[in-house]
Each structure stands twice: as C-alpha cells, then as structure tokens.
C-alpha positions in Angstrom: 8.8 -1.1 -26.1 6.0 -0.8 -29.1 2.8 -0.5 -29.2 0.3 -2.7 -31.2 -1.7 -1.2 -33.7 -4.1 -2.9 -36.3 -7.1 -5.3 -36.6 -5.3 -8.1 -35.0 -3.6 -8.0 -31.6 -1.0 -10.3 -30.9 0.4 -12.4 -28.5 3.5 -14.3 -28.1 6.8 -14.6 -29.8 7.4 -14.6 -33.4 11.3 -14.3 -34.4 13.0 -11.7 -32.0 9.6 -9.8 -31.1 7.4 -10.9 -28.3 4.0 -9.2 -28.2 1.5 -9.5 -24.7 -1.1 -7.5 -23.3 -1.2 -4.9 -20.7 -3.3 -2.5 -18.9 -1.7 0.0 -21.0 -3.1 -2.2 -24.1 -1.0 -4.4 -26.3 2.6 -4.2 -26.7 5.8 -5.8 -28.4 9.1 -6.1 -27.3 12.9 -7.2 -28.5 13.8 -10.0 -26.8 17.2 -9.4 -25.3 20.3 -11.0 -26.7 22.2 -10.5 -23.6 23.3 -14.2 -21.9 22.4 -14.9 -18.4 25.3 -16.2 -17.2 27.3 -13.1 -18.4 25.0 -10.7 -16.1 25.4 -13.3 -13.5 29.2 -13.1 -13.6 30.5 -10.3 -16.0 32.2 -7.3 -14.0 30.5 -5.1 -16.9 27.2 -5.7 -15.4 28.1 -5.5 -11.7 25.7 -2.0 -11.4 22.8 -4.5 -13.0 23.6 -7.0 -10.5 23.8 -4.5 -7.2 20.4 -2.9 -8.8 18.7 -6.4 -9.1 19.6 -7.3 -5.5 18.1 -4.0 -4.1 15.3 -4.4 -6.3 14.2 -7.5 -5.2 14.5 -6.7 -1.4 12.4 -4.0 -2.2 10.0 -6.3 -3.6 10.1 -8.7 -0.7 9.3 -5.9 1.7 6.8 -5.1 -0.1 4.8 -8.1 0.2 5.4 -8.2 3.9 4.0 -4.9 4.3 1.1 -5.9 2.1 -0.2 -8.6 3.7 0.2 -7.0 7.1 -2.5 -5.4 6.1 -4.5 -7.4 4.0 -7.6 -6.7 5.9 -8.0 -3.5 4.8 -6.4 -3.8 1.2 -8.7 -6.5 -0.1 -11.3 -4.3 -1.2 -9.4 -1.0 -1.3 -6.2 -1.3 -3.5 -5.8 -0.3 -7.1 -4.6 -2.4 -10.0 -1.3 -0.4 -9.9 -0.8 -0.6 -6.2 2.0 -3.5 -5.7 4.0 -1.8 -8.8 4.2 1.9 -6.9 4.5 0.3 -3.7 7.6 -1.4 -5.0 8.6 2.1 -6.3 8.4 3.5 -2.9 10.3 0.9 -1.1 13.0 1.7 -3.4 13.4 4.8 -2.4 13.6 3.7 1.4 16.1 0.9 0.6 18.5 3.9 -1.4 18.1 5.7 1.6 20.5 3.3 3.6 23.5 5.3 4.2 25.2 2.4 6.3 25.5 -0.3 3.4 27.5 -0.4 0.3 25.4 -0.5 -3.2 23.9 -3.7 -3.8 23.9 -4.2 0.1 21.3 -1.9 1.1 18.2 -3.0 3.0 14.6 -1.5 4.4 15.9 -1.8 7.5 19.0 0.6 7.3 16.4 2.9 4.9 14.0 5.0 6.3 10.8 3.8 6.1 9.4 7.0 7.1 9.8 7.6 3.4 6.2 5.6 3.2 4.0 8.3 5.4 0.9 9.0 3.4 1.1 6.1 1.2 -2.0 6.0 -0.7 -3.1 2.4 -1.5 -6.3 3.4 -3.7 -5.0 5.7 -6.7 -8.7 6.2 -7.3 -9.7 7.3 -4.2 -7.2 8.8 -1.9 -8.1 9.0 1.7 -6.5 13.4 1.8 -9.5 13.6 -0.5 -12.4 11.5 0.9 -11.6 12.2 4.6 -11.2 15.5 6.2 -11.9 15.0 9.7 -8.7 16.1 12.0 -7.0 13.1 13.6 -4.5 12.4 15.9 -2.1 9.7 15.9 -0.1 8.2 18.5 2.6 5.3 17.8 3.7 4.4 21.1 6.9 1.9 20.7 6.9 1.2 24.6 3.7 -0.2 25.1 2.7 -1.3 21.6 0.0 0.8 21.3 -0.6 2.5 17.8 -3.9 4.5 17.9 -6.0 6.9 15.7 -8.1 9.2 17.6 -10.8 11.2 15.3 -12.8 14.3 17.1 -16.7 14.6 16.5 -17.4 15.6 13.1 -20.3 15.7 10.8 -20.0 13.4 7.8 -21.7 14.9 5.2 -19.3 17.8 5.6 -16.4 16.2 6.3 -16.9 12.7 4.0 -16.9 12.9 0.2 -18.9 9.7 -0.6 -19.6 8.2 -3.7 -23.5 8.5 -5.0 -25.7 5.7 -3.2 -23.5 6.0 0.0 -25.8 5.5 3.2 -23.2 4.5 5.6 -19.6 4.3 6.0 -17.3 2.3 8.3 -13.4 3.7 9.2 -10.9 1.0 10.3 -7.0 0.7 11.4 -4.2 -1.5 11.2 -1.3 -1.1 13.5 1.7 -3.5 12.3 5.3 -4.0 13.8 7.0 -5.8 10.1 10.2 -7.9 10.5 11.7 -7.4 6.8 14.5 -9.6 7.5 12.6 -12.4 8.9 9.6 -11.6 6.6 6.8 -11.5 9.3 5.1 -9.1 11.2 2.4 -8.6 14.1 -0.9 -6.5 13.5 -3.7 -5.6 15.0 -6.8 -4.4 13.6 -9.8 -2.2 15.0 -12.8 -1.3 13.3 -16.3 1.2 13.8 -19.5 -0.1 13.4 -21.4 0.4 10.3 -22.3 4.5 10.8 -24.7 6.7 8.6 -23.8 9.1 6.6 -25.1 12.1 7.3 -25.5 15.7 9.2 -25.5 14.6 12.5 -22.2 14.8 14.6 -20.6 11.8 15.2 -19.4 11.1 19.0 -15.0 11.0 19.4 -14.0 8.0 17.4 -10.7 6.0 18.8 -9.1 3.1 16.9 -6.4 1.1 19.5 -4.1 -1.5 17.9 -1.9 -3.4 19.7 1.3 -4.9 18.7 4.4 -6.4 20.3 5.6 -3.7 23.6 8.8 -2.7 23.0 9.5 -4.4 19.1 12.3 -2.5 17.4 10.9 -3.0 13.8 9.2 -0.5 11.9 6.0 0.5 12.7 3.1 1.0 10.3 -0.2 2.4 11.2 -2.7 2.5 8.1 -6.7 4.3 8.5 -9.1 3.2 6.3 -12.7 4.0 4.9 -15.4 2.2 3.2 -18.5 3.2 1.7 -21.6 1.0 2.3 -25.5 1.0 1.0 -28.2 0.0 3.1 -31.0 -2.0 1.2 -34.0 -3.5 3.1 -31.6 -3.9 6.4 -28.5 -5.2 5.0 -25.5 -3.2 3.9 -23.7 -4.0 0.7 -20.2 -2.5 0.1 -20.1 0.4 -2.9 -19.1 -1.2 -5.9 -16.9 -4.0 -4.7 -14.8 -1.2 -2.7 -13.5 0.7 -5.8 -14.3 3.9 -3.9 -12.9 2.6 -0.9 -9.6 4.8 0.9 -6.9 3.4 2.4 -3.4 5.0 3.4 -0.8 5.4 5.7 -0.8 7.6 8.6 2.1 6.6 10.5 5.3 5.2 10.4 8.3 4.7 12.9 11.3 3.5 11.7 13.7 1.6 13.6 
C-alpha cells in the first residue's frame, strides 16, 4: 500500500493501480492477480479460507453488539470504532478452544475478552469518569445494574470547556450471535450540573431476559451538555462523549 503524493490526488484505477481516499489520506494499491475461484477452491489457500470465515463471524458479531447499543453509540463512537471493534472480536473468536480453525465462533470464545472496551478513542470513559462503581450482572433474574456512590463532579468528572451538565446512562444487553439478535434495556439520569456539590447514590437497573444463556454486555456511558437560556444542547455533537464496557458474562 502507497501513498499519494503530489499536486493531484487520485482516484480510481488506471492499469494495475487503484488509487482511493482514506482517513489516513490518499493511497494506491496493486490490484491483485490472484483468481477467485482459485481462493474459493485451491487447497493452497485453505488458511485464507479458515481466516475469512472467522473474520466475517467476527464481523457479524460485531454489528449485533453494536446496535444493541445503539442508544448510547450514536453520539459517542469514533470514526475507527467498528474497525477495532472487529479487532477485538477476533481475538474472542480465536479464543474458542472447542472448534477446529475456520470453525470457531463468539460463542465458544470468551467474550470476556471485551471488558473495558472503549467505544470513543477520543474520550475514554477511565479518563473522564473516576467515581467508584459497582456492578452487578445477575444471570438469574436479568438484572444488570451500575450502582455509583455520592461523588462530587467537578472532582471526579473531567469535562470538556463549556460543560454545565452532564447525563450518565447504561445499557444492559443479553446478544444471541448465532441468531443475530439481542434484548436490552436502557436506564438513564436526568440532566445533572456539573459542579462541587455531592451528588446523591446513583443506580442504573437494566433488565433483560431471567435466566438467558447468552452473553451479557453491560456498557456506562457519559455525556456532556450546555445549558443556554433553559435548554441543554449536547457538547459538540458528542465528540467528547464516553462510552465503554463495564461488564461482560460470557456464556
């Protein structure tokens, strides 16, 4: 993989070389020579095939995950997010050590793999948050909660400048990666000021299914907010907003 230097940036293919854009700016590639049907079916290329297959079970667990908790992503995940998620989930389906290469799954992984997950490269929540909490996934009743002593925000809540209030939120899901679905729940503070004043005990209860025997994901979020003549208008579209995982319970 090149990169593009000059007056002119291209984009498409000329001859062998295809040139596109990027975040990282604009690049240029070979195209490969290598015929499809040959990856498909060569025994040369069985490693590329087992690879693929994990890779894109990876990538389908990823989406579940992600829109399990799309209520607290849509203004709090990075450009890069879906790419090092994917990265992640790799690692939890090569963790299967019941399943033959090119056969391992999420499922006989350990999804544990994903505690601390930050979903907001920019703004991690182990750097904007450091109030003690407690978390509790209980796999009997459903119940996955986040219970946050009184604290004082200013001390305890690195907000971006313009910051007059804050809201914290959690997701508790139970994802299905075979069947592609899940059950979430979501609970949510009021809008609270950020300030020196202790804040009373905070407790976030999410209810999923009682009893489910899929994975269990429990993600805490924050969001900054400015105030302006009564109405509160989120910082920057959420770019300083924190969201990350802060439990997980396999199967």
């Amino acid at each position: 993989m090149a990169k593009q230097q000059g007056v002119f940036n291209l984009r498409g293919t000329i001859g062998d070389v295809t040139f596109y854009r990027t975040q990282d700016g604009y690049l240029a590639r070979a195209k490969s020579s290598i015929d499809r049907n040959r990856v498909k079916n060569d025994p040369a290329f069985q490693r590329t095939r087992e690879n693929a297959a994990e890779f894109g079970r990876a990538g389908k667990a990823c989406k579940v995950l992600r829109y399990s908790l799309r209520g607290l992503l849509l203004h709090s995940a990075d450009s890069r997010m879906v790419s090092r998620l994917t990265k992640e989930m790799l690692n939890v389906v090569r963790a299967d050590a019941v399943n033959i290469r090119g056969m391992r799954n999420v499922i006989d992984g350990d999804a544990e793999l994903l505690m601390g997950f930050e979903f907001n490269i920019m703004a991690h929540l182990a750097g904007s948050f450091s109030a003690p909490i407690e978390t509790v996934m209980d796999r009997v009743s459903g119940s996955l909660s986040v219970d946050i002593a009184s604290f004082v925000p200013k001390d305890m809540i690195s907000a971006p400048a313009g910051t007059t209030h804050y809201k914290i939120s959690a997701i508790g899901t139970a994802v299905n990666f075979e069947a592609e679905s899940f059950v979430s729940s979501t609970s949510i503070t009021a809008f609270l000021p950020w300030d020196s004043a202790p804040t009373v005990a905070i407790s976030l209860v999410n209810s999923v299914t009682a009893g489910s025997v899929s994975p269990l994901f429990l993600a805490l979020g924050l969001a900054f907010y400015q105030e302006v003549n009564g109405e509160q208008y989120l910082l920057r579209d959420g770019a300083f907003n924190a969201v990350a995982l802060v439990g997980v319970s396999g199967v």
